[in-house]
BADREN-130667 format. One record per atom (N, C-alpha, C): x, y, z; residue number from 1; atom name; residue in one letter. Coordinates in steps of 0.2 Angstrom, whole numbers, padded with zeros to 4 digits. Each point is the difference from the previous one (the first is absolute). Layout:
+-------+-------+-------+-----+-------+---------+
|    xx |    yy |    zz | num | atomo | residuo |
+-------+-------+-------+-----+-------+---------+
|     X |     Y |     Z | NUM |    CA |       A |
...
+-------+-------+-------+-----+-------+---------+
% end
This chain:
+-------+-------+-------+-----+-------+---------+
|    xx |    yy |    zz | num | atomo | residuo |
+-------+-------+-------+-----+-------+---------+
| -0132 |  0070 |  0004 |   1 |     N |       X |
|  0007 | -0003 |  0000 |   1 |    CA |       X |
|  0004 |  0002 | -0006 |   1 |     C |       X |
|  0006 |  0002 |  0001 |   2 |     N |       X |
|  0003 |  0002 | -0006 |   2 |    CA |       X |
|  0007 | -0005 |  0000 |   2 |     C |       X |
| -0003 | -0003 | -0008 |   3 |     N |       X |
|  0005 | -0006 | -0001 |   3 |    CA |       X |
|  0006 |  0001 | -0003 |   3 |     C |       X |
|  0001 |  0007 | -0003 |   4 |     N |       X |
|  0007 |  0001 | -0003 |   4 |    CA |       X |
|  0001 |  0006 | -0004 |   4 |     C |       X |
|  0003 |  0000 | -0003 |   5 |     N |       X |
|  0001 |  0007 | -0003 |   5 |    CA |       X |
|  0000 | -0001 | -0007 |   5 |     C |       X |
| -0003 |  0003 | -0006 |   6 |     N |       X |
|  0005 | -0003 | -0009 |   6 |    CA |       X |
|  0006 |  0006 | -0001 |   6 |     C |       X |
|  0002 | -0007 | -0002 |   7 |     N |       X |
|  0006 |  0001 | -0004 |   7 |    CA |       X |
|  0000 |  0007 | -0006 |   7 |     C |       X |
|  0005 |  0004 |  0002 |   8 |     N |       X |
|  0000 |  0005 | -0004 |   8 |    CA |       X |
|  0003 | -0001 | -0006 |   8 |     C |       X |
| -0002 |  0002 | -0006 |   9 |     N |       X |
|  0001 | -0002 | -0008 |   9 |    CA |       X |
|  0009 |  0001 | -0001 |   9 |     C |       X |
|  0002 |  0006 |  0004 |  10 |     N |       X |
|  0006 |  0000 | -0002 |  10 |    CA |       X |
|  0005 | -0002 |  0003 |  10 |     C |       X |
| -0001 | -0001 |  0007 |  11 |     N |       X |
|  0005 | -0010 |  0004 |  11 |    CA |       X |
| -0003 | -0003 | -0004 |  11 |     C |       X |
| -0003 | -0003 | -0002 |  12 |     N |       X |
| -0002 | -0006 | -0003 |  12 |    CA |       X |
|  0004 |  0000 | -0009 |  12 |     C |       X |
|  0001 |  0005 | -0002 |  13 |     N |       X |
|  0005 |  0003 | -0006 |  13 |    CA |       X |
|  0005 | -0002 |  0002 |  13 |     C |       X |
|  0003 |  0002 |  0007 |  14 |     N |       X |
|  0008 |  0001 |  0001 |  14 |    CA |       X |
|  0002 | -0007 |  0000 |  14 |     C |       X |
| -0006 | -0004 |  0005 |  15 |     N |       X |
|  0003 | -0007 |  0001 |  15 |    CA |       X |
|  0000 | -0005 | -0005 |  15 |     C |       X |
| -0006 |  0000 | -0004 |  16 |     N |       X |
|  0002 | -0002 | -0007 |  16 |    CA |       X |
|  0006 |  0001 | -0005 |  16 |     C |       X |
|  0000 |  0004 |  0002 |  17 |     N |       X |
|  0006 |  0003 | -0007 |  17 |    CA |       X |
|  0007 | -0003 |  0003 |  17 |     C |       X |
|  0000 |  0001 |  0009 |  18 |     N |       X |
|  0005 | -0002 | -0001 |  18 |    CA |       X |
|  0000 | -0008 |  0003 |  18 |     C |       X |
| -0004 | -0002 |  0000 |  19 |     N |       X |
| -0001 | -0008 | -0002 |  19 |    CA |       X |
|  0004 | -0004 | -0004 |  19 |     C |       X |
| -0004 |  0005 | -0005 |  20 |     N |       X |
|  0002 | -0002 | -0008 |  20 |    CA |       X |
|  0008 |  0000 | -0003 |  20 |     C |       X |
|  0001 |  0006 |  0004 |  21 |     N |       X |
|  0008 |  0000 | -0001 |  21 |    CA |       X |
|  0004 | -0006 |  0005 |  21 |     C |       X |
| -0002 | -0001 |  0004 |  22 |     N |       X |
|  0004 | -0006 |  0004 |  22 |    CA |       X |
|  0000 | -0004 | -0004 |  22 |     C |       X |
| -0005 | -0005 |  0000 |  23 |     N |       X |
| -0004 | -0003 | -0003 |  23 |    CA |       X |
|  0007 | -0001 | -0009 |  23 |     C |       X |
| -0003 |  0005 | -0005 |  24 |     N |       X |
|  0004 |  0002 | -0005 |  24 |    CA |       X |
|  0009 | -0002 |  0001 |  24 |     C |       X |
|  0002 |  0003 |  0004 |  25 |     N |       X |
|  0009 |  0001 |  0003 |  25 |    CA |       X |
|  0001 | -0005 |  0002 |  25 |     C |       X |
| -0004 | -0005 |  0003 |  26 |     N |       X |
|  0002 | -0008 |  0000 |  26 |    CA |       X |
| -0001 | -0005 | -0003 |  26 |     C |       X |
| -0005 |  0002 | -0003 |  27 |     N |       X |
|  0000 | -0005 | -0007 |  27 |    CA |       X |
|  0006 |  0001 | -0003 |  27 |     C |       X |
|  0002 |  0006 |  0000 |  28 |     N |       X |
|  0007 |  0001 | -0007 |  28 |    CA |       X |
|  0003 | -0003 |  0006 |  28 |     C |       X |
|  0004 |  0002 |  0004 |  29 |     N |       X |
|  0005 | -0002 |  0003 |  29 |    CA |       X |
|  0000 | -0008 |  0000 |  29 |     C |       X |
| -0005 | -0002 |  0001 |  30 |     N |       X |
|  0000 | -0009 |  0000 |  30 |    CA |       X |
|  0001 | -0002 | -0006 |  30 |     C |       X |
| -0003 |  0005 | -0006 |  31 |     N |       X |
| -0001 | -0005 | -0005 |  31 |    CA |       X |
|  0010 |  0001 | -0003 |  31 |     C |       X |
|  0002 |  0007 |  0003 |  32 |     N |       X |
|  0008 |  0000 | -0003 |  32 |    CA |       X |
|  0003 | -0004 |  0005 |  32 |     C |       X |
| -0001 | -0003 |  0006 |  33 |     N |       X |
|  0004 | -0006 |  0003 |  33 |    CA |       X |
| -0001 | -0005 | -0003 |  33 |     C |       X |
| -0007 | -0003 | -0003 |  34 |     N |       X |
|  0000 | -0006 | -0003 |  34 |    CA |       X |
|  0004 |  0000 | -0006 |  34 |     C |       X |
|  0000 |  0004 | -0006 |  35 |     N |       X |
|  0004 |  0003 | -0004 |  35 |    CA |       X |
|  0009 | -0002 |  0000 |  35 |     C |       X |
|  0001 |  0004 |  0005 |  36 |     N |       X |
|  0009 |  0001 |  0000 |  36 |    CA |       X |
|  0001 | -0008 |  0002 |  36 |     C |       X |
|  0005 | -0002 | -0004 |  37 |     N |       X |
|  0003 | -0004 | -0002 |  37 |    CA |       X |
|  0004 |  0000 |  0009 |  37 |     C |       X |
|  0006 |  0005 | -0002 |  38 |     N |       X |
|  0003 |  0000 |  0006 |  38 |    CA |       X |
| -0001 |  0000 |  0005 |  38 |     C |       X |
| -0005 |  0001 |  0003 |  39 |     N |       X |
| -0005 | -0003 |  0006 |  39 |    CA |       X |
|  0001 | -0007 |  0001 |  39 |     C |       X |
| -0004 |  0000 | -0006 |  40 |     N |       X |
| -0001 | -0010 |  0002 |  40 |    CA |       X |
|  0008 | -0002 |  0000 |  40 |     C |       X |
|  0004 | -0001 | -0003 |  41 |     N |       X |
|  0007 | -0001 |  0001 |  41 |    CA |       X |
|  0002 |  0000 |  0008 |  41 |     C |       X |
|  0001 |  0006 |  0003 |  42 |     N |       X |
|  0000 |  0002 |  0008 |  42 |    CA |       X |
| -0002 | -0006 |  0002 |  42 |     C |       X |
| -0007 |  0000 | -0004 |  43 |     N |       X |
| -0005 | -0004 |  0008 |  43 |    CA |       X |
|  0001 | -0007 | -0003 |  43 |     C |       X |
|  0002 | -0003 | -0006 |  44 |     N |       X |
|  0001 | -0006 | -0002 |  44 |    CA |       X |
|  0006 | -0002 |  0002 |  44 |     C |       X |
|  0005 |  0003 |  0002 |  45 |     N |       X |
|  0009 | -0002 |  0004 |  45 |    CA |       X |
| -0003 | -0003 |  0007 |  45 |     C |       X |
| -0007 |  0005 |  0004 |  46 |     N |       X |
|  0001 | -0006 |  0004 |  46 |    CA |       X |
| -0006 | -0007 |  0001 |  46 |     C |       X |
| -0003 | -0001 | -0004 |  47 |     N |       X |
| -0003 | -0003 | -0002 |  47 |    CA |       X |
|  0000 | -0006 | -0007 |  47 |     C |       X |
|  0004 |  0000 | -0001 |  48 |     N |       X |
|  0003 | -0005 | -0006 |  48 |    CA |       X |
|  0003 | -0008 |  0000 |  48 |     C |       X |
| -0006 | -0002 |  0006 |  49 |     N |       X |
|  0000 | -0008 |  0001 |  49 |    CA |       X |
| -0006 | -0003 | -0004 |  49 |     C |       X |
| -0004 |  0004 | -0005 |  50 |     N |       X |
| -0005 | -0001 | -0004 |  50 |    CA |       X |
|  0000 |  0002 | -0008 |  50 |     C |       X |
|  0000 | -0002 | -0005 |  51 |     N |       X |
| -0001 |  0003 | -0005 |  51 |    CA |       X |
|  0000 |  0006 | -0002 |  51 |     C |       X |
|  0001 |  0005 | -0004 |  52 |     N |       X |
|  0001 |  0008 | -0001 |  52 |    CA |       X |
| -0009 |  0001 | -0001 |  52 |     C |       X |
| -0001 | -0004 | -0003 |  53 |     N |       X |
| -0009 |  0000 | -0003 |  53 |    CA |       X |
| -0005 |  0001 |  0004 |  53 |     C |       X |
|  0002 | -0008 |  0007 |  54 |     N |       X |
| -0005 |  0002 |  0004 |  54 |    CA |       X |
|  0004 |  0003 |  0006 |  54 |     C |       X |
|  0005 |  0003 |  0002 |  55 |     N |       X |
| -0001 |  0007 |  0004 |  55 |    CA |       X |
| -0002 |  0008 | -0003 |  55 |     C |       X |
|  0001 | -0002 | -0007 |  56 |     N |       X |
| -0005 |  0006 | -0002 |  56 |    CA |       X |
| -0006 | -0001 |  0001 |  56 |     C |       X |
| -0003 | -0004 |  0001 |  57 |     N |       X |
| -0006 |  0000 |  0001 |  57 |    CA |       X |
| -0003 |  0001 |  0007 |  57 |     C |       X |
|  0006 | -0003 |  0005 |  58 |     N |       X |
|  0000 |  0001 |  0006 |  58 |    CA |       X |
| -0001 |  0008 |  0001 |  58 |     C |       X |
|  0006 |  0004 | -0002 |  59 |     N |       X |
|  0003 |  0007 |  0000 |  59 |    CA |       X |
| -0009 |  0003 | -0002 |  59 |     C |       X |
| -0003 |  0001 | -0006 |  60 |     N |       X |
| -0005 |  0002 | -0002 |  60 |    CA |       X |
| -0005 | -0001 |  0004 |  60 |     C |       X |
| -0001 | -0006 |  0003 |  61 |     N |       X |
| -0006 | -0001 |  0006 |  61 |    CA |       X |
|  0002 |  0003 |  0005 |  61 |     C |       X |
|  0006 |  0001 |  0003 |  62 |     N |       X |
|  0002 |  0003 |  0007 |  62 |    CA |       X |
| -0002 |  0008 | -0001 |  62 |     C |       X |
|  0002 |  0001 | -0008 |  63 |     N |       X |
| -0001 |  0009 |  0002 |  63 |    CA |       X |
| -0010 |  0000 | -0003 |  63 |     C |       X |
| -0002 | -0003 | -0002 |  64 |     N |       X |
| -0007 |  0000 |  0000 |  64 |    CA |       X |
| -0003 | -0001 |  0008 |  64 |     C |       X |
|  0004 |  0000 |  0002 |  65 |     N |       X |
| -0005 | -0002 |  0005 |  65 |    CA |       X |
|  0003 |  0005 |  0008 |  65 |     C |       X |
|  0004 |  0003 | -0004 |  66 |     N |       X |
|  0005 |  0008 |  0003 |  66 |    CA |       X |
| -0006 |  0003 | -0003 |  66 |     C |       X |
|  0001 |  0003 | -0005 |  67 |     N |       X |
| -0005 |  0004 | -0004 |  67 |    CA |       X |
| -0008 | -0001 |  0004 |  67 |     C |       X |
| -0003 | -0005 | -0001 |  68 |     N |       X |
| -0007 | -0002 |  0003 |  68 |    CA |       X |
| -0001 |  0004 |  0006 |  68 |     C |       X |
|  0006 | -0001 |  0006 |  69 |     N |       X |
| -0001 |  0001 |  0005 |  69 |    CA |       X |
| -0001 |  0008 |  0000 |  69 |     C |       X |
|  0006 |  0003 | -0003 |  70 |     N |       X |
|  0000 |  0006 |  0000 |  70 |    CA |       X |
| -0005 |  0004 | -0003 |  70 |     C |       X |
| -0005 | -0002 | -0003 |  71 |     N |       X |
| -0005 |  0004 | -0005 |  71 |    CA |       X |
| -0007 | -0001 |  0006 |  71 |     C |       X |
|  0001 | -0005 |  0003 |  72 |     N |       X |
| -0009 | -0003 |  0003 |  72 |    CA |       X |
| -0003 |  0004 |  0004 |  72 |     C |       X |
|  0005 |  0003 |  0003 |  73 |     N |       X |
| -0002 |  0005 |  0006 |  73 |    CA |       X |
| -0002 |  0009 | -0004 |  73 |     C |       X |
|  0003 |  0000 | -0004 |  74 |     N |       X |
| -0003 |  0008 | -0007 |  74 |    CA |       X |
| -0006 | -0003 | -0002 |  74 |     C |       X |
| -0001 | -0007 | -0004 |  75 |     N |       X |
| -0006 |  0000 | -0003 |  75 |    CA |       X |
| -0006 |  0000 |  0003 |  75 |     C |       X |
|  0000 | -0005 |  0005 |  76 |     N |       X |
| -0007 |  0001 |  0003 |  76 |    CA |       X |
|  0001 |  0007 |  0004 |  76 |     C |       X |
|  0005 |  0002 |  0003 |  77 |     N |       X |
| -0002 |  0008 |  0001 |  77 |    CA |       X |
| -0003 |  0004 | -0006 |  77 |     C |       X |
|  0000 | -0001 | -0005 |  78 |     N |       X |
|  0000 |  0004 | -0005 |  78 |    CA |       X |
| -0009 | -0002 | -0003 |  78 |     C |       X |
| -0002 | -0008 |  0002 |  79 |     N |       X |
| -0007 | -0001 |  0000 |  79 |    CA |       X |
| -0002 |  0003 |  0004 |  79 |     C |       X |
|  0001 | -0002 |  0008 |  80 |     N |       X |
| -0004 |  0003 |  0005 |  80 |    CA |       X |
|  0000 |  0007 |  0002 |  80 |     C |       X |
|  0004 |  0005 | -0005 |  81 |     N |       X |
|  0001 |  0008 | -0001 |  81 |    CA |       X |
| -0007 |  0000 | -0005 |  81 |     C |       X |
|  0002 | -0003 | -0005 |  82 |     N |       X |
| -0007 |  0003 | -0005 |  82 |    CA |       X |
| -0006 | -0004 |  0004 |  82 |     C |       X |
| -0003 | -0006 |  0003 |  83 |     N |       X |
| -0004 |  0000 |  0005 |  83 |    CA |       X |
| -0001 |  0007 |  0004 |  83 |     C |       X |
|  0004 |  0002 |  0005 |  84 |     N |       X |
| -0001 |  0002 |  0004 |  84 |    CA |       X |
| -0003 |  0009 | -0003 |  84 |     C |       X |
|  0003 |  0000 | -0005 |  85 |     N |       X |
| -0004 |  0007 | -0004 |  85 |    CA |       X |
| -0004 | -0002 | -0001 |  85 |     C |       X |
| -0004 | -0006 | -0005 |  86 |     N |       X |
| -0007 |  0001 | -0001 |  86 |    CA |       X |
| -0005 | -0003 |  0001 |  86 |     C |       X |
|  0003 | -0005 |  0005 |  87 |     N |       X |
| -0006 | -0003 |  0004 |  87 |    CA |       X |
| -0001 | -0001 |  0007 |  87 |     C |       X |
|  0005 | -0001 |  0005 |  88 |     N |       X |
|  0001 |  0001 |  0006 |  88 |    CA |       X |
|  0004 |  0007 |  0003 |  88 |     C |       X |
| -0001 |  0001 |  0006 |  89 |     N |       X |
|  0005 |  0006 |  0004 |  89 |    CA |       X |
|  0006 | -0001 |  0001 |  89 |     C |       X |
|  0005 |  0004 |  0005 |  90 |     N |       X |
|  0006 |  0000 |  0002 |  90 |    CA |       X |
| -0002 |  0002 |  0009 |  90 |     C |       X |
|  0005 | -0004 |  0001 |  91 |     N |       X |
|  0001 |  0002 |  0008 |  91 |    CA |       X |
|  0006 |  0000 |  0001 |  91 |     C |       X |
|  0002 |  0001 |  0005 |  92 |     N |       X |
|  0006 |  0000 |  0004 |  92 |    CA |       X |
|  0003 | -0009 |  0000 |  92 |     C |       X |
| -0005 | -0004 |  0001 |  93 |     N |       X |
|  0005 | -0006 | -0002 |  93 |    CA |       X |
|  0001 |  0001 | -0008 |  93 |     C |       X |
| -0001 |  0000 | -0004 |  94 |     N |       X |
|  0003 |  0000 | -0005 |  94 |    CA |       X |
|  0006 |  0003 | -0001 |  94 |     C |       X |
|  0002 |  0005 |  0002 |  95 |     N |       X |
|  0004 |  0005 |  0001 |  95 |    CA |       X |
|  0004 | -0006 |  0003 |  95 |     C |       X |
|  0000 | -0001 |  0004 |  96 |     N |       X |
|  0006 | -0004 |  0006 |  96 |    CA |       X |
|  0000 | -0007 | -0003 |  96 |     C |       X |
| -0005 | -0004 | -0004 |  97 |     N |       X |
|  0002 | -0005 | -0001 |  97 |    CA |       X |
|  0004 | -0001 | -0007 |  97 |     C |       X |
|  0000 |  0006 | -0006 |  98 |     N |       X |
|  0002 |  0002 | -0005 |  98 |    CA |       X |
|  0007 |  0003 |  0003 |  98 |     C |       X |
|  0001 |  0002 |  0002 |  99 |     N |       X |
|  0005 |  0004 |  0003 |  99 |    CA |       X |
|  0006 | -0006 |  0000 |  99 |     C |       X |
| -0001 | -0002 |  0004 | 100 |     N |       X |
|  0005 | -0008 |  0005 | 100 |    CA |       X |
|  0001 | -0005 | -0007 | 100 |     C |       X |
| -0006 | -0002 | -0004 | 101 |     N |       X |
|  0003 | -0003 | -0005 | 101 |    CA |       X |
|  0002 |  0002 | -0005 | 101 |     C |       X |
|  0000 |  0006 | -0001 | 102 |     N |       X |
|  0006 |  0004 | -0007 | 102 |    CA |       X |
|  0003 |  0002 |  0002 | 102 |     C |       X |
|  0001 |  0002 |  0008 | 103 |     N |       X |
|  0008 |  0000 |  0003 | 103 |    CA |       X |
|  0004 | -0006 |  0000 | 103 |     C |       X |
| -0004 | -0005 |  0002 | 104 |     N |       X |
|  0005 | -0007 | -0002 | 104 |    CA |       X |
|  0002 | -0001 | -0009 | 104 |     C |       X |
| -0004 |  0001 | -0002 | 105 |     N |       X |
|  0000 |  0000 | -0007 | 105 |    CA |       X |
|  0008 |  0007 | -0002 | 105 |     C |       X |
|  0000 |  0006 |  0004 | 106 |     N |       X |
|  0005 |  0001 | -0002 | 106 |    CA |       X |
|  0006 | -0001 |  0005 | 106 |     C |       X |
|  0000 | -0003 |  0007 | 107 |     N |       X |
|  0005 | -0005 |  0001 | 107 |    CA |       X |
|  0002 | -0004 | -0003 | 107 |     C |       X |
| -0002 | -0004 | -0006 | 108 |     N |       X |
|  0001 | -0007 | -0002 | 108 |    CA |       X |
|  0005 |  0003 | -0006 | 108 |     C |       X |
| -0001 |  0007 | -0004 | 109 |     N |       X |
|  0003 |  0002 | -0005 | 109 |    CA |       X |
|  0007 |  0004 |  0004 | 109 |     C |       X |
| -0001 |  0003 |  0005 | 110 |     N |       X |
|  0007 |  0002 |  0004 | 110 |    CA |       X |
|  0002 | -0006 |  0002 | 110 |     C |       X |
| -0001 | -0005 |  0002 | 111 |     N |       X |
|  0005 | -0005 |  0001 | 111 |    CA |       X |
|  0003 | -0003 | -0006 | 111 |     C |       X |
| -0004 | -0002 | -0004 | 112 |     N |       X |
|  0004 | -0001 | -0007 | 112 |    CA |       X |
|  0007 |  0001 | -0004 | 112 |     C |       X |
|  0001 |  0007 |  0004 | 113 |     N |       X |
|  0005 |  0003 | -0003 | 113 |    CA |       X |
|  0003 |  0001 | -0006 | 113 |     C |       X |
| -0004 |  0002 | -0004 | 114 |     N |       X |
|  0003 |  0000 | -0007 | 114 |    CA |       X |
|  0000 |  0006 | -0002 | 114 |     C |       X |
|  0005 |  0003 |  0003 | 115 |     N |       X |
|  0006 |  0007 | -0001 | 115 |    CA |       X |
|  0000 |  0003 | -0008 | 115 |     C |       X |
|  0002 | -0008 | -0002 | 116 |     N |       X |
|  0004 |  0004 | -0009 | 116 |    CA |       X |
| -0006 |  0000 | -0005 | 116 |     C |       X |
| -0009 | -0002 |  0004 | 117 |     N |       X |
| -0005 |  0002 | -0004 | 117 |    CA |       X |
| -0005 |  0007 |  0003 | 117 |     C |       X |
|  0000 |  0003 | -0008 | 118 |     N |       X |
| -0005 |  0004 |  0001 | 118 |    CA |       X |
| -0007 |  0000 |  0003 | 118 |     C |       X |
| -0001 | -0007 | -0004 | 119 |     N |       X |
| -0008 | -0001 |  0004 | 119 |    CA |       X |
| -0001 |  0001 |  0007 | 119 |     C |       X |
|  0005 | -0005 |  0003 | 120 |     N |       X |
|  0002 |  0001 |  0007 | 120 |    CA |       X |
| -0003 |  0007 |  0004 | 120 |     C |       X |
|  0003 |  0006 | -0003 | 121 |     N |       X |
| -0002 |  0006 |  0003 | 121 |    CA |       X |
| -0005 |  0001 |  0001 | 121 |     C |       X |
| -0002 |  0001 | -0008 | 122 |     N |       X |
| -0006 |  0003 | -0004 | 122 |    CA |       X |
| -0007 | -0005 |  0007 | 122 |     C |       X |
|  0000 | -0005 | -0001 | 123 |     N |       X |
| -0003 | -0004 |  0003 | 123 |    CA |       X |
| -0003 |  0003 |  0008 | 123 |     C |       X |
|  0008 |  0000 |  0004 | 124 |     N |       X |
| -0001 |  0005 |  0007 | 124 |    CA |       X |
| -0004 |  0006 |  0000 | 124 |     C |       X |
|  0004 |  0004 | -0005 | 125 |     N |       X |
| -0005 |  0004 |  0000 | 125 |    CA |       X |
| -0008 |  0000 | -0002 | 125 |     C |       X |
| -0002 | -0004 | -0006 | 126 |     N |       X |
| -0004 |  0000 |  0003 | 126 |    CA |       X |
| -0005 | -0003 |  0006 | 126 |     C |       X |
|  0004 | -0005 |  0001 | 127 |     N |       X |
| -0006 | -0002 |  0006 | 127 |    CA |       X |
|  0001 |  0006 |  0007 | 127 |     C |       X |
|  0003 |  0004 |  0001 | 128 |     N |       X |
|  0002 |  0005 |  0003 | 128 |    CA |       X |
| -0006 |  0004 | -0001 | 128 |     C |       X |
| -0001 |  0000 | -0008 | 129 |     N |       X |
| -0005 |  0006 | -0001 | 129 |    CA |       X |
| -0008 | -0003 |  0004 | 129 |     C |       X |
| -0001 | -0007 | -0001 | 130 |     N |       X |
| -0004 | -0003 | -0001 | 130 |    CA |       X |
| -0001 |  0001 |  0010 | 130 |     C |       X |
|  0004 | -0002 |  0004 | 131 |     N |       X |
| -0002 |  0000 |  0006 | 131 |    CA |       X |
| -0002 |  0005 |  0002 | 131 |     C |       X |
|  0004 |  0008 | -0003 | 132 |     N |       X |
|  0001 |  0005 |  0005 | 132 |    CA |       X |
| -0009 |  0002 | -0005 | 132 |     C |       X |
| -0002 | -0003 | -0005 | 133 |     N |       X |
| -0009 |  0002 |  0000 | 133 |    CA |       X |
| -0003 | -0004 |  0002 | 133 |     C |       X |
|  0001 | -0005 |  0002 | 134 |     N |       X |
| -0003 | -0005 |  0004 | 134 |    CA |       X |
| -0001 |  0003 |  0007 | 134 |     C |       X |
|  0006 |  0004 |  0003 | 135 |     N |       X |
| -0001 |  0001 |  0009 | 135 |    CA |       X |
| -0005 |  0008 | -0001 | 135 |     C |       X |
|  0001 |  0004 | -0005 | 136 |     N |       X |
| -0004 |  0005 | -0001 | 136 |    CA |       X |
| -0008 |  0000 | -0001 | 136 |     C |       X |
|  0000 | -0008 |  0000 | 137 |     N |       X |
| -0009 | -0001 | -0002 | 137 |    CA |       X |
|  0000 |  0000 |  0008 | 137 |     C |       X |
|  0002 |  0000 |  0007 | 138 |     N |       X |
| -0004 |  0002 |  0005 | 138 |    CA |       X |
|  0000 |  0008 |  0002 | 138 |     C |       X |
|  0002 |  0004 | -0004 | 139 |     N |       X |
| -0004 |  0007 |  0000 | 139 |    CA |       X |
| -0003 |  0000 | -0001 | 139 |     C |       X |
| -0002 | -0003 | -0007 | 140 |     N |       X |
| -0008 |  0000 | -0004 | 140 |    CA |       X |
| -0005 | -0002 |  0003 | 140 |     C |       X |
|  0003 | -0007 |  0004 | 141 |     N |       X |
| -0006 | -0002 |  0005 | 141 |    CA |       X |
| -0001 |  0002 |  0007 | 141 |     C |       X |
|  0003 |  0001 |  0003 | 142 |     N |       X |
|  0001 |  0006 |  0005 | 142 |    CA |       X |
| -0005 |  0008 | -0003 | 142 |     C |       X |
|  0000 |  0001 | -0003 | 143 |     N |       X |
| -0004 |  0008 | -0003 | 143 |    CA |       X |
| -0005 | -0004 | -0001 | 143 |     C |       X |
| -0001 | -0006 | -0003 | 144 |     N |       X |
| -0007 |  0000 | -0002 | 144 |    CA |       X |
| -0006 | -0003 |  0004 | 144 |     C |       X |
|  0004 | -0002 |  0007 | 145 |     N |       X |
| -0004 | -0004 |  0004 | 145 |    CA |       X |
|  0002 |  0008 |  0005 | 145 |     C |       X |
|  0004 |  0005 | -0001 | 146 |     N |       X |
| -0004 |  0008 |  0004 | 146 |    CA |       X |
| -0005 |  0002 | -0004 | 146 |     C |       X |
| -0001 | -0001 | -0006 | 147 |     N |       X |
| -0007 |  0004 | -0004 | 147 |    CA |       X |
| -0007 | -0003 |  0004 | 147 |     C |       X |
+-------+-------+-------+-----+-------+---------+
% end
């Protein structure tokens, strides 16, 4: 019975790296909304039935918990990538169930719409990179279930 194929060293390079870059590019972009002053002002005009202190504090937890959301779906792909090289195989669902959630994962940053950010881009692309080697590990697995 053949339960799956391993994971080749250099997908498993590309998807970490560029992990690591999503992952990176959103920390900065959260940590320079938490920062800008002028943000919280926007969001405090419609919010300004409570204290300036504790809707800062409000504003801070809402984008922690933006940021949380947006990272969850990179890190544990990025545990279950280093698993899946060194201790378990790959199959075809992994492919398709990896796929769908880092496609949601870069839905979630395409709806966001943050145009006048760099990270923004930077981010599509790479989760772009990330899929389009994600859908290439079914050649690998396709050849190696013909060997």
């Amino acid at each position: 019975m053949h339960s799956g194929t391993i994971l080749p060293k250099k997908h498993m390079y590309i998807m970490l790296i560029s992990l690591s870059v999503i992952i990176f590019m959103t920390s900065m972009e959260m940590m320079m909304r938490v920062k800008d002053v002028a943000l919280f002002d926007i969001w405090y005009q419609n919010h300004n039935e409570v204290s300036r202190e504790a809707a800062f504090s409000v504003y801070v937890t809402g984008l922690l918990s933006v940021y949380f959301q947006s990272i969850i779906a990179p890190v544990v792909f990025g545990i279950h990538t280093y698993f899946a090289y060194v201790k378990i195989r790959i199959n075809k669902l992994f492919v398709f169930m990896w796929t769908v959630l880092l496609g949601g994962g870069l839905a979630m940053v395409i709806v966001s719409r943050q145009f006048d950010s760099i990270f923004y881009y930077i981010i599509i692309v790479f989760y772009m990179i990330l899929i389009g080697t994600i859908l290439s590990l079914i050649g690998v697995i396709n050849q190696s279930k013909a060997q």
